[in-house]
C-alpha positions as CSV (number, residue, x, y, z in Angstrom):
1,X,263.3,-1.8,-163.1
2,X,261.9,-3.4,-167.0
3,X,260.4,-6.0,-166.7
4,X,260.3,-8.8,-169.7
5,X,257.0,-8.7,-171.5
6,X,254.5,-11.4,-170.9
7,X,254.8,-14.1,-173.5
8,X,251.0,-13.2,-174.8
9,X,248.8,-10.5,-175.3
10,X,245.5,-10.7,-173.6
11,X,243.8,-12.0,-177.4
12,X,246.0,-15.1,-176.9
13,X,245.5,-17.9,-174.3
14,X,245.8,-16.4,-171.1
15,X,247.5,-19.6,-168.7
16,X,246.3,-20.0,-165.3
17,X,247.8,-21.7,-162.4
18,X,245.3,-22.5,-159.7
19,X,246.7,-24.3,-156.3
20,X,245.3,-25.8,-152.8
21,X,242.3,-27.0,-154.2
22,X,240.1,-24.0,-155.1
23,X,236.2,-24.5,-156.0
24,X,235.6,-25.4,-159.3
25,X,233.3,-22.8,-159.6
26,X,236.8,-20.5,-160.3
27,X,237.0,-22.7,-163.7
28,X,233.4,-22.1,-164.4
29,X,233.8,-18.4,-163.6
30,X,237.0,-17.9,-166.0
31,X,235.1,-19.8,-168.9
32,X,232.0,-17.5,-168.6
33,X,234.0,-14.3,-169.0
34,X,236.1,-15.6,-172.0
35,X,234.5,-13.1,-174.7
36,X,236.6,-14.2,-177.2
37,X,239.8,-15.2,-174.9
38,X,241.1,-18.7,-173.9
39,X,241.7,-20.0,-170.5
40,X,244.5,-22.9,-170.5
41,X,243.6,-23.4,-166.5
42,X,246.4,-26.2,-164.7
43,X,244.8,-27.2,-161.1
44,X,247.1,-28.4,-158.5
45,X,245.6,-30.1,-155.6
46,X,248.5,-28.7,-152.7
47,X,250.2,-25.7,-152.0
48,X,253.8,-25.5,-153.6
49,X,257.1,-24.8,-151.8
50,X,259.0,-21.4,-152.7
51,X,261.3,-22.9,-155.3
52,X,258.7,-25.7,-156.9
53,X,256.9,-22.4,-157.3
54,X,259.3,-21.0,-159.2
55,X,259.8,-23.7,-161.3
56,X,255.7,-24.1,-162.0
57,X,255.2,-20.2,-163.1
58,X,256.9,-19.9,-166.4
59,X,254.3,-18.6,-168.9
60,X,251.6,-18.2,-165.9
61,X,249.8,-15.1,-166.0
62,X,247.3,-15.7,-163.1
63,X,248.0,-17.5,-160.7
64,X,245.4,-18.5,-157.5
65,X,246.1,-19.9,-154.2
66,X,245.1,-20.1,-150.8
67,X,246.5,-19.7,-147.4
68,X,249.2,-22.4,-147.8
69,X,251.5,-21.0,-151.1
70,X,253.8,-18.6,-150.4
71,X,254.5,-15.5,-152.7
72,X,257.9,-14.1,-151.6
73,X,260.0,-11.1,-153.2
74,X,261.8,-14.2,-155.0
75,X,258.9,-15.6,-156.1
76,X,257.7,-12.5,-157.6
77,X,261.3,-11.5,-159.5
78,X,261.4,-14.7,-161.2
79,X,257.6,-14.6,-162.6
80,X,258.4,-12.9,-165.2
81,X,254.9,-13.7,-167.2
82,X,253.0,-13.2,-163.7
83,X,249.8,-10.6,-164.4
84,X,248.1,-10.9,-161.2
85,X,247.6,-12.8,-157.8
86,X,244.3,-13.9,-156.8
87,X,244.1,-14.8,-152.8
88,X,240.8,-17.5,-152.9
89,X,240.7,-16.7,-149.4
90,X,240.5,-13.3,-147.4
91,X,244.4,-13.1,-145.8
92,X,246.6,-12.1,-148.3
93,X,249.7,-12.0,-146.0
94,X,250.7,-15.0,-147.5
95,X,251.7,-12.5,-150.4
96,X,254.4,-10.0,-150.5
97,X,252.3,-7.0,-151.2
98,X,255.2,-4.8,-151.0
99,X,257.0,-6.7,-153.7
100,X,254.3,-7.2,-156.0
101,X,253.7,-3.5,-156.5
102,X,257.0,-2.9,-157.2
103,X,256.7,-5.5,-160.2
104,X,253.2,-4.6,-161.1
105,X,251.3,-7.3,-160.1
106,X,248.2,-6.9,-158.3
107,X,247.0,-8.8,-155.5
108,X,243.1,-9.8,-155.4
109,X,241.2,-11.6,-152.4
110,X,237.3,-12.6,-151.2
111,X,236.7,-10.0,-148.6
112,X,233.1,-11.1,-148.5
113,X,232.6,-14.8,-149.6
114,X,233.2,-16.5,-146.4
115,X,231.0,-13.8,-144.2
116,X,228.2,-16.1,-143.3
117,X,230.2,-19.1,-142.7
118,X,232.7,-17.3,-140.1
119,X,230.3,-15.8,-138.2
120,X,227.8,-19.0,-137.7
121,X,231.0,-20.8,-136.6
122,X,231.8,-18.2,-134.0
123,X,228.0,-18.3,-132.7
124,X,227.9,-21.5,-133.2
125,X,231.0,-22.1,-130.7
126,X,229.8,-19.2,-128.3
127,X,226.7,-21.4,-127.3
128,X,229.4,-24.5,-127.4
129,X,231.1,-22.1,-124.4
130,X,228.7,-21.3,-122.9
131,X,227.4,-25.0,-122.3
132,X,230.7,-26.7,-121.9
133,X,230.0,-29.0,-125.0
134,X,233.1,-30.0,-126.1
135,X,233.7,-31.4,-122.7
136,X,230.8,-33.3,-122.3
137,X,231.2,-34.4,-126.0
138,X,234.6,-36.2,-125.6
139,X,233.3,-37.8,-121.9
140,X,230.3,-39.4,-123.4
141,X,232.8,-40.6,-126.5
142,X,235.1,-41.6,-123.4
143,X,232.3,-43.5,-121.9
144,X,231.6,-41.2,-119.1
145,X,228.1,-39.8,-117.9
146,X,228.7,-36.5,-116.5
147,X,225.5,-34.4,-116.4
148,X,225.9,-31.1,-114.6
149,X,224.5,-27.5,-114.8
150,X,227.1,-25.8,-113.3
151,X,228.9,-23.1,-114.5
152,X,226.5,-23.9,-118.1
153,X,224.9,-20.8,-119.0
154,X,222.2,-19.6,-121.7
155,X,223.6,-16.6,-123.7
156,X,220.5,-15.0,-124.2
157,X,221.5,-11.5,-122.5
158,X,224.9,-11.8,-122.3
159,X,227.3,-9.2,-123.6
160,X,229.4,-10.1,-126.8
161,X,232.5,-7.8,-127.6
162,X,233.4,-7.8,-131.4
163,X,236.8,-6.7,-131.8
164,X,237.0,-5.9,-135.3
165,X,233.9,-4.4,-136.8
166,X,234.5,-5.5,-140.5
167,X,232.1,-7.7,-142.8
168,X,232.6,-10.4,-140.5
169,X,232.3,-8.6,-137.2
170,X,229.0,-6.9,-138.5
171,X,227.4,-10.0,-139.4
172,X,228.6,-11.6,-136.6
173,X,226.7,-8.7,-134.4
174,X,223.4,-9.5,-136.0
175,X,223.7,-13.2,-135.5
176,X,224.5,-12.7,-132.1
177,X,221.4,-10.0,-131.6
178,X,219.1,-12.8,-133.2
179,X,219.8,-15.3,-129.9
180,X,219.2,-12.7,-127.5
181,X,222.8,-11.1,-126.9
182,X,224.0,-7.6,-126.3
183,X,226.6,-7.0,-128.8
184,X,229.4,-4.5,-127.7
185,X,232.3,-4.0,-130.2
186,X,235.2,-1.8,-130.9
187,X,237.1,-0.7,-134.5
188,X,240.0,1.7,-135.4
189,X,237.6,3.3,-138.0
190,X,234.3,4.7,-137.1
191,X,231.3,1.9,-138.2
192,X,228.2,2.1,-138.9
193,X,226.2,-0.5,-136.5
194,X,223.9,-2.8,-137.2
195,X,220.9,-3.4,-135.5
196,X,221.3,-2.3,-131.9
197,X,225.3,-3.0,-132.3
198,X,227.2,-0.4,-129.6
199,X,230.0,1.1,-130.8
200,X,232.3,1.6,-127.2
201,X,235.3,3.9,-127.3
202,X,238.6,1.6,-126.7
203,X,239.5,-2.0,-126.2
204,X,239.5,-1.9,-122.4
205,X,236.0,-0.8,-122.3
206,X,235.2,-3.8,-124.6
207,X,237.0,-6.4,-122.8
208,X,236.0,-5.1,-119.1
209,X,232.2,-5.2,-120.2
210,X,232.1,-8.3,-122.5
211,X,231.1,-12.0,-121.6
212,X,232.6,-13.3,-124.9
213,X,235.5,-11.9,-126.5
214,X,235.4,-12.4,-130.4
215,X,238.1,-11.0,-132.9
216,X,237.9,-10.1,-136.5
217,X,241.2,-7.8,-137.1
218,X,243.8,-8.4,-140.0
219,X,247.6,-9.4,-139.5
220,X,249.4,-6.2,-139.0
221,X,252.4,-5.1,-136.6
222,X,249.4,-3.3,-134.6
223,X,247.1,-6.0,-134.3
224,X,250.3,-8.7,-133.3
225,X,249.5,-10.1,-129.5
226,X,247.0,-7.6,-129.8
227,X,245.8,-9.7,-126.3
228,X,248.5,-10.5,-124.5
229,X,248.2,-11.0,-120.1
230,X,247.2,-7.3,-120.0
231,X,244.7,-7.9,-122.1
232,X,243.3,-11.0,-120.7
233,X,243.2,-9.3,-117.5
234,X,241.0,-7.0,-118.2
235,X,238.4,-9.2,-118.9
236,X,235.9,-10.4,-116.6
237,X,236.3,-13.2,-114.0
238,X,235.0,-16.1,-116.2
239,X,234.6,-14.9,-119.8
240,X,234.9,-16.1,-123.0
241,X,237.7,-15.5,-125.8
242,X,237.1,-16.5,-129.4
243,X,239.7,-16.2,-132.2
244,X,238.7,-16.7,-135.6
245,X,240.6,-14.0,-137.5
246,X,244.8,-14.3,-137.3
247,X,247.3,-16.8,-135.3
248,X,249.8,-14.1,-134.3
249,X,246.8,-12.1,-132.7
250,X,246.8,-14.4,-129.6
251,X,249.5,-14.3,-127.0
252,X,248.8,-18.1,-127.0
253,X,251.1,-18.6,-123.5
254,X,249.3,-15.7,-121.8
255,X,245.9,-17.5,-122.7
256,X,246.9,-20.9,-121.9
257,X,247.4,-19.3,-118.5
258,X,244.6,-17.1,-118.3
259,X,242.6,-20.4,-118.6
260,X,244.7,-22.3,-116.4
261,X,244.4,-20.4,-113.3
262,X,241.0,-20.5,-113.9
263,X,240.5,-16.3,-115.3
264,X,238.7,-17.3,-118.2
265,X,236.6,-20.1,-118.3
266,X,236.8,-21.4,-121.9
267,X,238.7,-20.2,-125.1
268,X,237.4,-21.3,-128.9
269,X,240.7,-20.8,-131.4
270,X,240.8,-21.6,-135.1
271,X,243.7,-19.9,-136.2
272,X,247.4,-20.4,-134.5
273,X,250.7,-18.5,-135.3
274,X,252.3,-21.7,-136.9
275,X,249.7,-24.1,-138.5
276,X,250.6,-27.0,-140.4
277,X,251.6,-26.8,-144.4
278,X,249.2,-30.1,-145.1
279,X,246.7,-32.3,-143.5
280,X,248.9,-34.4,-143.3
281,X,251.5,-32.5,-140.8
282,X,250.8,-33.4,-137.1
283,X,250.1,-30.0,-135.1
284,X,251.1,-28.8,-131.5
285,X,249.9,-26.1,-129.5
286,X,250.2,-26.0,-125.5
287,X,246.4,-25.0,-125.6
288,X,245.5,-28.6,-126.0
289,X,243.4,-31.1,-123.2
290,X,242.8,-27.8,-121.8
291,X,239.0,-27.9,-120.2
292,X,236.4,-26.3,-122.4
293,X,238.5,-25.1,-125.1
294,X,237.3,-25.0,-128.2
295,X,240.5,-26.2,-131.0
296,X,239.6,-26.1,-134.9
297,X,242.0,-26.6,-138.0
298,X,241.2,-23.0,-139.4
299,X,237.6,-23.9,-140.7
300,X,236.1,-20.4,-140.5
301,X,235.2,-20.1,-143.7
302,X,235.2,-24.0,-144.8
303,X,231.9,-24.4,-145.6
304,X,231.0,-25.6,-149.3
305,X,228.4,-22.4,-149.8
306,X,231.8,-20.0,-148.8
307,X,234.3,-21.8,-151.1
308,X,231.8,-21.5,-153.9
309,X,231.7,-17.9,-153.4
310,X,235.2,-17.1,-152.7
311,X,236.0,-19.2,-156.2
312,X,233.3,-17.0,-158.3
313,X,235.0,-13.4,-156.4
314,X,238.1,-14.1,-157.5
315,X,238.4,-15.2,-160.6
316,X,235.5,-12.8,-161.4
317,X,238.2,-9.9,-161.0
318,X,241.0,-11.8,-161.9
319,X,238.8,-11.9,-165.4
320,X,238.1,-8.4,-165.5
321,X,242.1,-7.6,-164.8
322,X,243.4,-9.9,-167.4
323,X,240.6,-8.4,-169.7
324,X,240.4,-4.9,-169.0
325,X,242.9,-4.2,-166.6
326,X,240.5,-3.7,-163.5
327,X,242.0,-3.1,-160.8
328,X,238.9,-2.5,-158.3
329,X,239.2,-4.8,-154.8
330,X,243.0,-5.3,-155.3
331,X,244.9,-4.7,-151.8
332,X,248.2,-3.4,-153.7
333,X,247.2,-1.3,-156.6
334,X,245.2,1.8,-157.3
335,X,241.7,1.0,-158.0
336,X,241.0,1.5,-161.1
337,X,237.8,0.3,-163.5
338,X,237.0,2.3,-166.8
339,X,234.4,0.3,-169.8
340,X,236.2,-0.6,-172.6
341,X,235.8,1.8,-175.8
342,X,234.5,0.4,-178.7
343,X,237.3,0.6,-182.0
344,X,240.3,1.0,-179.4
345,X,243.0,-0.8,-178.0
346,X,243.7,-0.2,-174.7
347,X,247.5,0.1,-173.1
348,X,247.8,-1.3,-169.7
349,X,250.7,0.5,-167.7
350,X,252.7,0.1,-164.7
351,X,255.8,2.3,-164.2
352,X,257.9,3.9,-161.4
353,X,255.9,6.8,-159.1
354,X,258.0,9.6,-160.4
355,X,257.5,13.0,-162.4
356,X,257.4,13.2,-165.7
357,X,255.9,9.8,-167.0
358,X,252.7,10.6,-168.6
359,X,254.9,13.4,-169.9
360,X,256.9,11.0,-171.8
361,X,253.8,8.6,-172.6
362,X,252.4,11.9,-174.5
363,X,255.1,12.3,-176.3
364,X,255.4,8.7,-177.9
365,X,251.5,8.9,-179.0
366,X,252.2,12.4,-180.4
367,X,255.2,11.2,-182.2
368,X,253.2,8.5,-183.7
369,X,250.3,10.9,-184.8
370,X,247.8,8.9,-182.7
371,X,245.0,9.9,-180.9
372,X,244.0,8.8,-177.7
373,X,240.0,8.4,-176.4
374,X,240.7,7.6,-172.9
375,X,243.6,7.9,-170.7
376,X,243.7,7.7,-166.5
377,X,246.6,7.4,-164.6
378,X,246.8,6.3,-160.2
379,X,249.4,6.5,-158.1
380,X,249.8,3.7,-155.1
381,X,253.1,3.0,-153.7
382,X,256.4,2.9,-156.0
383,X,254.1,2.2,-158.8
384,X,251.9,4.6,-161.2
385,X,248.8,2.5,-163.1
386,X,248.0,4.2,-166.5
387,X,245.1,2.8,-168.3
388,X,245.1,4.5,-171.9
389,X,242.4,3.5,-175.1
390,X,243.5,4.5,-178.4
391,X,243.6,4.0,-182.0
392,X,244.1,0.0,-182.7
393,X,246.9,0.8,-185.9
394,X,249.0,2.2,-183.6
395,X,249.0,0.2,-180.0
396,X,251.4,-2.5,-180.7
397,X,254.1,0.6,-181.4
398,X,252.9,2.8,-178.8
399,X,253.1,-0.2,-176.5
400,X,256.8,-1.2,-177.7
401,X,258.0,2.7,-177.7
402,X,256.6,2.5,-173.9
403,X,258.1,-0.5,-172.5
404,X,261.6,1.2,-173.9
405,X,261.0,4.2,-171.1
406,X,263.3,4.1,-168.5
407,X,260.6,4.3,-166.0
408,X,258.8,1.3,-167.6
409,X,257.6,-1.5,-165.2
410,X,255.3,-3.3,-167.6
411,X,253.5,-2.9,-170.4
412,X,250.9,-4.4,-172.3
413,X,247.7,-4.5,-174.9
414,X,244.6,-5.9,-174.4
415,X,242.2,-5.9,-177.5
């Protein structure tokens, strides 16, 4: 599968299509790491539909969005200048990943950025649980006086479970420790804890032991209904669940019903397995009017400190990748980060995973007399990444000599 060239080299303009709003501080970002290079940077204030997509990405090298724009396979085979995805967010399942390593096109997001400002929501709505305050919230707004203790608790010494023990999950724990909770939680991969975190060996430990219920897992067929009415059954009479991580998680029926006949006694959910395309879109879930249930628009990490952050992550590598071809915190691609050599021009590429490639690459930089300082080739997937400094007389014909290999995905220089 050749791919068309990008219209420019990486000395030229590099044209940048960001969507959904993202922080200004992606714009500052891109302009600090120009050394030399131009950023032409087109801000859209929505997401775009699949085909108005299509139409927008002609010349684009980078494109950024959120959780709203949809890459899709057809996206992707009709971006023929596309260089790279950057996810200002921490899902990237709005991406074909699949699909984007087949055409060479890395996908970067902000595992970290939003950390702080997930977790204080969740402890934040933990203590909102435990007191029943979105009740008595909308009764005083309703004009009605209801002071009561019962069935309001403190959470100092209550068990949290974290299911999930990633950036979020671990930050989460130490929050939780700081207010006087025991903090259980439970990960495919073995974690170091934090503080005086307890690791417990499966899920039905977790959720047997735990007063509140908190998830951080991605979107995968494994984690889908992950807590379903099995699940919820195993928890104790009267505990909490909190979901802050994916819609399709959530058995959202089995929940609804888990709190209806009175099982669990509050839920807090953010996220939903159909949410609106715009604020504008009205939104329906049978978990609403439901007594101390916690509903939020996907806020987690909508805090102004978190979008700066995720803005600066992102186009930080984005800038590298368009500039050196770094690869390192891409979710589809080998990770890959070498320093520049001084005199050189390096060759940037991505070809079909089969034998005999960096045969053939050898042979067209022997053929041409050149001589090459660096050269490092990964393997992820259908694709190979090779990475490849040499002499600058000769990289415009290496690079053309290169893209006419049959096992040639894309090519190009970057000076």
């Amino acid at each position: 599968m050749t791919m068309p060239a990008p219209a420019a080299q990486t000395r030229d303009t590099i044209q940048i299509l960001l969507l959904e709003n993202i922080h200004p501080s992606a714009t500052e970002t891109f302009n600090a790491f120009g050394e030399g290079r131009t950023y032409a940077i087109t801000r859209k204030s929505g997401a775009l539909k699949e085909d108005e997509l299509i139409a927008a990405l002609p010349g684009v090298q980078l494109l950024g969005i959120r959780s709203k724009t949809r890459v899709t396979a057809r996206v992707l085979e009709n971006a023929h200048d596309l260089l790279s995805v950057g996810c200002f967010c921490i899902g990237t399942n709005q991406v074909d990943l699949v699909a984007a390593n087949a055409r060479g096109v890395p996908v970067f997001n902000a595992p970290f950025s939003n950390t702080r400002s997930v977790a204080e929501l969740m402890i934040s709505e933990i203590i909102a649980l435990a007191r029943q305050l979105g009740d008595r919230s909308r009764e005083v707004h309703d004009g009605v006086w209801k002071k009561v203790a019962a069935q309001c608790y403190e959470v100092r010494g209550k068990v949290l479970g974290i299911v999930g023990y990633g950036h979020i999950g671990r930050q989460l724990g130490v929050l939780a420790e700081a207010v006087g909770m025991r903090v259980f939680y439970h990960d495919i991969a073995a974690r170091l804890p934090m503080g005086n975190n307890r690791s417990v060996p499966s899920l039905a430990t977790l959720l047997a032991e735990s007063d509140f219920v908190s998830l951080h897992v991605p979107e995968t067929p494994e984690t889908r209904k992950m807590i379903g009415a099995a699940e919820l059954a195993k928890m104790r009479k009267g505990a909490y669940l909190l979901n802050a991580s994916r819609g399709t998680v959530v058995d959202i029926p089995a929940l609804v019903a888990a709190l209806k006949d009175g099982h669990l006694a509050g839920a807090a959910i953010d996220v939903y397995p159909e949410e609106p395309e715009s604020n504008t879109d009205k939104f329906k879930t049978e978990l609403q009017n439901l007594p101390n249930v916690l509903l939020t628009p996907h806020i987690g990490g909508s805090t102004e400190e978190a979008q700066e952050a995720i803005g600066r992550e992102v186009a930080a590598v984005l800038s590298k990748f368009a500039a050196m071809g770094a690869t390192t915190g891409s979710v589809n691609f080998p990770q890959v980060e070498l320093p520049p050599v001084k005199g050189t021009h390096r060759i940037l590429n991505v070809h079909r995973n089969e034998p005999g490639v960096l045969r053939d690459v050898n042979r067209v930089v022997a053929d041409l007399n050149a001589n090459i300082d660096t050269q490092f080739l990964a393997t992820e997937g259908a694709i190979g990444y090779l990475i490849m400094d040499l002499e600058q007389d000769v990289s415009a014909e290496v690079s053309r000599r290169i893209q006419a290999l049959p096992s040639n995905i894309r090519t190009r220089v970057v000076y």
